[in-house]
N, C-alpha and C positions, 0 to 999 in steps of 0.2 A: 464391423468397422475395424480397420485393420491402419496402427500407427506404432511410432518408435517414440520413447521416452527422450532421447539422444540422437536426434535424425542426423547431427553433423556426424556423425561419428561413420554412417553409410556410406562416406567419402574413400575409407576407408576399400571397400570393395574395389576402388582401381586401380588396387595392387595386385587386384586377383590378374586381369587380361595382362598388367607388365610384369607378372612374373610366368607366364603362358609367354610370352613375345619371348623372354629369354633364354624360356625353356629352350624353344624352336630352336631362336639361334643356336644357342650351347649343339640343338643334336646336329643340323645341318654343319658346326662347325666339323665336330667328332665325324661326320659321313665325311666329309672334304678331306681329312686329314687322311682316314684310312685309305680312300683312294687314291692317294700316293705311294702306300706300299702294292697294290694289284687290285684286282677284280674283287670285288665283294663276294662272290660266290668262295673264291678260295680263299678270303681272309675270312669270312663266316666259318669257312670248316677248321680254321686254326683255334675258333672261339665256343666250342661247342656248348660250354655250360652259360652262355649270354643269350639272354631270352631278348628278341626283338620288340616282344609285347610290352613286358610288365615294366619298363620305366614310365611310358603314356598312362599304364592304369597306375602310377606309384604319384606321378604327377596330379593328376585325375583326383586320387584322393586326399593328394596336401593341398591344392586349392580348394577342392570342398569345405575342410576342415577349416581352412582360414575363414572362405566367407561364410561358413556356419558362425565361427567363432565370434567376426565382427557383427554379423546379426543379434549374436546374444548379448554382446555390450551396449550395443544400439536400444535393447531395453525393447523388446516388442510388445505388444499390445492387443490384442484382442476382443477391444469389447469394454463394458463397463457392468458391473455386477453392484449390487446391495449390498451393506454390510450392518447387521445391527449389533450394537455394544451395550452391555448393562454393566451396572457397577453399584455394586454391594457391599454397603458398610453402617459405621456406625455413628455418631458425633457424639464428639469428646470436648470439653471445655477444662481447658489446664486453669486452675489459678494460683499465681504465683504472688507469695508473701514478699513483700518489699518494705518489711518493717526494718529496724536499724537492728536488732537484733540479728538479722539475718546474714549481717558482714561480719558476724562472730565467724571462730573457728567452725568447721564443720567435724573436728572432731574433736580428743582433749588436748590435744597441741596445739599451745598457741600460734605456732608457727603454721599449722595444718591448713591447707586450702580453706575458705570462706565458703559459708553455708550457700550464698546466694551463685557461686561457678559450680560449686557441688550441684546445684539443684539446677541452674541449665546444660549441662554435661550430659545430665540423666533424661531431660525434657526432649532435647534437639534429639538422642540416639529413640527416644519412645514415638519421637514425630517420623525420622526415618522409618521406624517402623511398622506404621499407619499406614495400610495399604486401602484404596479408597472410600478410605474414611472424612470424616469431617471435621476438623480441629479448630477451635477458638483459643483467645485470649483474654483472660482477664487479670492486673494487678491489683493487690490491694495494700493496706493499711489501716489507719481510721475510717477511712472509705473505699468502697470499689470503684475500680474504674475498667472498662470494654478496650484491651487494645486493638485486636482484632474481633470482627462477628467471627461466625462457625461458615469456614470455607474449606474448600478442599487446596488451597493456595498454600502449600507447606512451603515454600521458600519465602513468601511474606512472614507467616508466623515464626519462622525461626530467625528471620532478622529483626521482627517488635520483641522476642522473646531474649536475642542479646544486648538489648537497648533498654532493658530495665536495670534500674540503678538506684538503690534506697536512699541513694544521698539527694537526689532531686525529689522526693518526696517530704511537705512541708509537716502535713498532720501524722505524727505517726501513732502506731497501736496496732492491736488484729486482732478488724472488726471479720468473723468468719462469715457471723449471721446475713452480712451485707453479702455478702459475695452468693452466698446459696442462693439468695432473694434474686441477685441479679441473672444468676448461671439461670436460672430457671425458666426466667422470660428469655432468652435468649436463645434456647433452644428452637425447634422450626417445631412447627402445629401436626406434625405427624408422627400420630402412635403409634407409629408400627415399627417405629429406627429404634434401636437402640441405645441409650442417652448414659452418659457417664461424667459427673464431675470430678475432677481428678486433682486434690487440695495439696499445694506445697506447703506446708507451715511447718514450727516449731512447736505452735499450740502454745504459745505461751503469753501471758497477761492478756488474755480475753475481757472482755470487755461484758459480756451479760451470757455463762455458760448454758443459763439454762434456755436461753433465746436460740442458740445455735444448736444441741439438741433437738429439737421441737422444730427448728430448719431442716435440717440433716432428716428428720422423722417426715415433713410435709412433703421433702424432695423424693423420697424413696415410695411413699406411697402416689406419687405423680409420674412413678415413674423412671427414676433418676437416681442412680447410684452413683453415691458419693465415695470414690477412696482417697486413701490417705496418704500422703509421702512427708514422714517423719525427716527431718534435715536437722545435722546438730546430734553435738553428746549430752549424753546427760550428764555428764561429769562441769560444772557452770566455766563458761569462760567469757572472757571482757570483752567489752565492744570497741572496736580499734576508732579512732577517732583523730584525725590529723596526724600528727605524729604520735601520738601517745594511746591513751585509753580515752573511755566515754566516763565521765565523774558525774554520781548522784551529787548535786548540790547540797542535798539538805545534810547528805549524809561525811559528803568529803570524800567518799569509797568510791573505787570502781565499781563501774556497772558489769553483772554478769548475768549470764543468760544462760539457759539450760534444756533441751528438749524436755517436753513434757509428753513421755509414750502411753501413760495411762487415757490423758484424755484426745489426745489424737487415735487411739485406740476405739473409745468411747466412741467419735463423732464418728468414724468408719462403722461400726456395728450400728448406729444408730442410719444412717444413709443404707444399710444392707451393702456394705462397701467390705474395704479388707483394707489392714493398716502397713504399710510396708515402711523399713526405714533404709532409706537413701544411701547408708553404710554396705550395707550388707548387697553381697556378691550376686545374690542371687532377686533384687530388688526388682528391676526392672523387667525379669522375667517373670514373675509372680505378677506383679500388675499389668502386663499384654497377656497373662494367663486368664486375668478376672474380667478384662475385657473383653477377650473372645466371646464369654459365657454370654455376653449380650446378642440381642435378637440382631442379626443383619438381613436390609433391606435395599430396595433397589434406589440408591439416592439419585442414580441417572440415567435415561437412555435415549442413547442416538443411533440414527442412522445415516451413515455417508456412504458417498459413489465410490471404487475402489476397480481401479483397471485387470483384467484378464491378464496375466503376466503369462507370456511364450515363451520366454528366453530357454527354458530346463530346454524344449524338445530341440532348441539347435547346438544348446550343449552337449547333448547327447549324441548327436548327429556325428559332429565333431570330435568328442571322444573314440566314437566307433573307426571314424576314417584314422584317426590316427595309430590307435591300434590295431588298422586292417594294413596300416603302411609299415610299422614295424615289422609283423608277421611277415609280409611279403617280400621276399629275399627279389637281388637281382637276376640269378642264376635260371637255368630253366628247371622244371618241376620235371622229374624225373618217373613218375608215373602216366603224365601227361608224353610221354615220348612215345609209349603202347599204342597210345589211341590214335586211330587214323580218324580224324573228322570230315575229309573228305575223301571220297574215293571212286578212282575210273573204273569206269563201267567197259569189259572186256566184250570188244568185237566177234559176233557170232560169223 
């Protein structure tokens, strides 16, 4: 089956016969004119290097060229062929900390970008670089909550991912234990993908250590590597809080916060993960390096219909004519003047 992607565009070809119409004219003019000065036979001998041939074959091959060329735009077609697509990857479930700590500085300036832009800066450029992989959502606090399942939808998850906000969050704390618990079921029922949860915390004021251990320990042995993204200095700084700072009541002090890398450390080795912290240059490389390490598998495969595409061989076509018409001078070929092509046959 033989069709064109762009069939209007074949309208085009009847500029081929009106530029052959004007050829003609143009030469019938040029013969009329000359006839004004004598006889063609003595005005050809005036003109010896004009070949009478090669403007017809010069013509000849710029309209070829042309309707080759409009056929190649025209998108031609050939047919319908099979195409089968797999796609091999891994699922990864980000959870991101949304405790009030988290609007602290991300470094020891207080003036320093906030833990919580620090940490999707780093998340969106690690989702761009998921290549068909599977990505979920999850925030927490005192409790977990699912923003997104584990989809291959990256333009959804990077827009739930800048729509978290620890100030609309009412319970706070980080509870980790919850989130492992939830990443876990959340995952899809096939052993063979390779599973990664991927923890943004601060790791700080846990709520029962030895529970998220003994989490981090049930997920690894199911399977499921937990790393770590340390966000925040260790060095403590205050929690910005309307205009001012966040005040312990009991105590009248500002509230400060502080990364804690020993045990954000801990829960990485304990998950068989790697601890990485969010500062450092080289962060986000190190964690799409420990990711790789996971087993990749076929998360999809299709098959669709996919047209024969023809166009190359009238581009080619095309090309050639048009480089056979550069080549070819008007003048006559002067080896060709040797050769007699036809010749009388002498009376015995």
């Amino acid at each position: 089956m033989f069709s064109f992607a762009y069939p209007k565009l074949l309208l085009l070809l009847l500029l081929v016969p009106l530029f052959v119409a004007l050829y003609a004219w143009a030469r019938y003019a040029r013969a009329r004119k000359l006839r004004k000065f004598g006889k063609k036979e003595v005005i050809a001998s005036l003109m010896p290097e004009v070949s009478p041939y090669k403007p017809p074959v010069k013509i000849t091959l710029e309209m070829l060229a042309l309707a080759c060329l409009i056929l190649a735009l025209a998108r031609p077609w050939g047919g319908i062929k099979d195409e089968k697509t797999r796609k091999e990857g891994i699922e990864v479930i980000i959870a991101v900390d949304a405790s009030n700590s988290m609007l602290a500085s991300a470094t020891g300036d207080p003036d320093g970008p906030d833990r919580m832009r620090t940490s999707k800066l780093m998340l969106e450029k690690l989702i761009n670089r998921l290549d068909n992989d599977r990505v979920g959502l999850i925030v927490y606090a005192a409790d977990a909550y699912t923003l997104i399942p584990v989809t291959n939808d990256y333009v959804s998850a990077k827009m739930f991912l800048n729509s978290i906000d620890p100030s609309q969050i009412s319970e706070q704390g980080t509870n980790i234990t919850s989130v492992i618990e939830m990443a876990s079921n959340s995952f899809s029922d096939n052993r063979n993908v390779g599973k990664a949860l991927v923890l943004i915390t601060d790791a700080e004021e846990l709520e029962d250590k030895d529970a998220v251990m003994k989490a981090a320990s049930t997920a690894a042995r199911n399977g499921i590597q937990v790393d770590v993204v340390g966000v925040g200095s260790t060095v403590p700084s205050t929690i910005p809080e309307g205009n001012g700072v966040m005040i312990d009541y009991e105590t009248g002090q500002p509230v400060k916060t502080a990364l804690n890398e020993d045990l954000a450390t801990a829960i990485s080795k304990a998950g068989k993960g790697i601890y990485v912290n969010a500062s450092n240059r080289d962060a986000l490389s190190e964690l799409e390096g420990q990711l790789d390490t996971l087993k990749k598998t076929t998360l999809e495969s299709s098959v669709f219909a996919r047209h024969h595409e023809l166009f190359n061989g009238f581009a080619w076509i095309a090309l050639a004519c048009i480089v056979l018409n550069i080549l070819l001078l008007d003048r006559k070929i002067g080896w060709l003047d040797k050769i007699t092509f036809f010749k009388k046959e002498e009376k015995k």
